[in-house]
C-alpha positions, 0 to 999 in steps of 0.5 A: 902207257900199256906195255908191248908186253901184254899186246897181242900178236897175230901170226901169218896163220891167223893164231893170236898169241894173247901176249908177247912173252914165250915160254922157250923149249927146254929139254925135260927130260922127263918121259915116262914109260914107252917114252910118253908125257905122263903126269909129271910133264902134264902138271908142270905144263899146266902150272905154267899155263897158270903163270900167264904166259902167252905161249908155251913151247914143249921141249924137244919131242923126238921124230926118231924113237931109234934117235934121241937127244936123252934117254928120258926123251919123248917120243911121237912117231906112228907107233905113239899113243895119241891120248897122253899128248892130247891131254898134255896140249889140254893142260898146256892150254888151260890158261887160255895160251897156246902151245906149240910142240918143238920136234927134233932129230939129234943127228951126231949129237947123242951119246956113244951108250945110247942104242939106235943110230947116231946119224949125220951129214957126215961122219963129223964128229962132236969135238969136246976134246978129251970128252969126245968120246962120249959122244957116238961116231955119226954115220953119214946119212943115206940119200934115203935116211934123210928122206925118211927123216923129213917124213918123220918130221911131218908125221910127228907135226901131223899126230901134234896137230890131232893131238891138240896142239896149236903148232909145231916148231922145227928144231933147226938150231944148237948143233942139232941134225937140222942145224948139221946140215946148215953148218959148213963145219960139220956138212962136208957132203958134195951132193946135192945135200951140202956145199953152197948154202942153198944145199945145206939149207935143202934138208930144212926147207924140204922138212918145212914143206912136208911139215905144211903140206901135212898140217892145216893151213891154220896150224902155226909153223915156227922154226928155230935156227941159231943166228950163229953158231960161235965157231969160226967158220960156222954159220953165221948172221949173214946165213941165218939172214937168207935161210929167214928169207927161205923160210918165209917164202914157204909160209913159216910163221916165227922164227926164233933166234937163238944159238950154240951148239954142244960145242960151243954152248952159247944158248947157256951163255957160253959161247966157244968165243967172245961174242956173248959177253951179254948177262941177258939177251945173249943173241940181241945184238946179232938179232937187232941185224936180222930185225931189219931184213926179216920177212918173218915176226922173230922170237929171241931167247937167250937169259932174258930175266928181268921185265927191263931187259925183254921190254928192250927185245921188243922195241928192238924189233923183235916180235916174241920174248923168250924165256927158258931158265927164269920161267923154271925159277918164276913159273907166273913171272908174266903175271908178275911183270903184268902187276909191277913185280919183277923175279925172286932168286934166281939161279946159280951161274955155273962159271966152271972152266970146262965149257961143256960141264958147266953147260950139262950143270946149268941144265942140270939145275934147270932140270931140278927145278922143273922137277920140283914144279910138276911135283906142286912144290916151289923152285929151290934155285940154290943148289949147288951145281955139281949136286944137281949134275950128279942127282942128274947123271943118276937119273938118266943112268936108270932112264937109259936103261927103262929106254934101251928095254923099250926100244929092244922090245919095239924093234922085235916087235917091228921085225916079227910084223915084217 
């Protein structure tokens, strides 16, 4: 019997993704100078799109140059180069999948030695205890800022679909600015923008209607939301069930189910509570609830690494597997799954106390491992994790200070053409 797997899926904008696997975002953090995809975010996507993977998700592509989640971030705004995206789409695509660019606002969740502006529903801000602090204080935004926000989301979905890309998806999830605004914990707004869920929902569903208005009809829009965000009194399966229905109203193609936040890290298997007890599929059991009501095809991600276990996904209801870490280690894993083989190693689990280390550890390792693929080398998923964390630390030091030097020079650059 021919495996679901391989099937091909047809969205609401008439895309057809070739198979039902998904390479999910992860957070390069791998910019070149003035911000930009360079060589090595070209090669590592186009190693993948040799890998057999029916679609392929950017990580995230930032809308704000003054608002970053790392400081080796890409950015895409009007000031942007258009060529290094569109031969980055081009690599993406040379394997005859699609590719979609994840576009982001961090919102309060950068940190406090970052420059530009660190914004928020509120002034909430991140709380991790003794490492609070590195994190900056939010500033609650402007009726004005989040309308130019929502701006910037459609400008940046627009120069992707010039670019070359097959799609966009709005980062709506892990604590980031969309996923802000939905959150009762961190949206104590009395305006229109927060308060019930359908205010807290506004900045989302305004930002998808801008993003469709400004692309083609044939362009895919996706949105990732959290399915939960594990902290008591956050948002929940049931909130995330009615913004699905939202969002399909407005002509949203997929919606991928994930969840966590820098608080409560369950996108990396640790949650703040209990309810990720899973060693993959972290989020299915909530996902299996939403399956029922959804109006939308939904993608799940979430530690999916063996073929057993996302063929489950899929007869569960779900439309899309997504897979982050176990494509870092395997990059042609579907090609394997395709001939009956499953992954080699794989990586290291970071079982550190401290929650938020052993989240900023496991990406650390990630991030080694995407390194060691777009320079043509094999994954080595061994190292140890406070290795990768410290290699780590060192390289955003040098990037902070390539991008506080860029940013300084745009922003004088900006005020002498007022």
């Amino acid at each position: 019997m021919a495996s679901q797997l391989f099937t091909p899926l047809r969205l609401g904008s008439g895309a057809v993704l070739t198979n039902r696997i998904a390479k999910a975002a992860m957070e390069e953090n791998m910019a070149d100078a003035g911000q930009l995809p360079g060589r090595r975010l070209i090669e590592l996507y186009r190693r993948w799109a040799a890998g057999g993977t029916g679609l392929l998700i950017t990580g995230n592509v930032m809308v704000h140059a003054e608002a970053l989640t790392g400081p080796a971030g890409v950015v895409l705004d009007e000031a942007a180069p258009l060529e290094p995206f569109a031969q980055w789409a081009q690599a993406a695509r040379s394997g005859g999948g699609a590719v979609w660019m994840q576009i982001n606002h961090p919102g309060r969740q950068v940190a406090a030695d970052m420059p530009g502006v660190v914004w928020g529903p509120s002034d909430v801000g991140v709380e991790l205890g003794r490492r609070s602090s590195r994190f900056g204080r939010p500033a609650a935004m402007s009726p004005e800022q989040i309308a130019a926000t929502v701006r910037r989301f459609a400008l940046t979905a627009s120069r992707a679909e010039q670019a070359g890309f097959d799609g966009v998806e709005i980062h709506a999830a892990h604590g980031y600015l969309l996923s802000q605004f939905l959150s009762p914990l961190v949206n104590k707004r009395t305006d229109i923008w927060g308060g019930s869920l359908e205010n807290r929902a506004r900045m989302l569903l305004e930002t998808v209607r801008a993003v469709r208005a400004a692309v083609s009809a044939s362009f895919t829009v996706a949105v990732k939301i959290n399915s939960a965000d594990f902290q008591r009194g956050g948002f929940d399966a049931d909130d995330a069930r009615r913004v699905i229905e939202w969002l399909s109203a407005l002509d949203v193609d997929l919606v991928e189910l994930s969840g966590g936040s820098y608080e409560s890290p369950a996108m990396t298997g640790r949650a703040a509570d209990s309810r990720t007890r899973a060693r993959e599929a972290y989020f299915l059991e909530l996902a299996k609830d939403l399956v029922t009501s959804s109006p939308v095809p939904l993608m799940l991600t979430g530690g999916i690494t063996r073929r057993r276990t996302a063929e489950e996904v899929l007869a569960n209801g779900v439309s899309l597997v997504g897979m982050g870490t176990a494509l870092a280690v395997t990059p042609d894993l579907p090609d394997r799954w395709a001939k009956g083989h499953e992954a080699g190693r794989g990586m290291r689990p970071v079982t550190w106390k401290d929650k938020p280390l052993a989240s900023a550890a496991s990406m650390a390792q990630v991030r080694r491992q995407l390194r060691r693929l777009a320079r043509g080398t094999d994954p080595r998923p061994g190292v140890h994790p406070a290795i990768a964390l410290l290699a780590e630390q060192r390289r955003q030091r040098q990037a902070l200070r390539r991008y506080r030097r860029w940013l300084t020079t745009r922003q004088e650059t900006a005020a002498e053409h007022r």
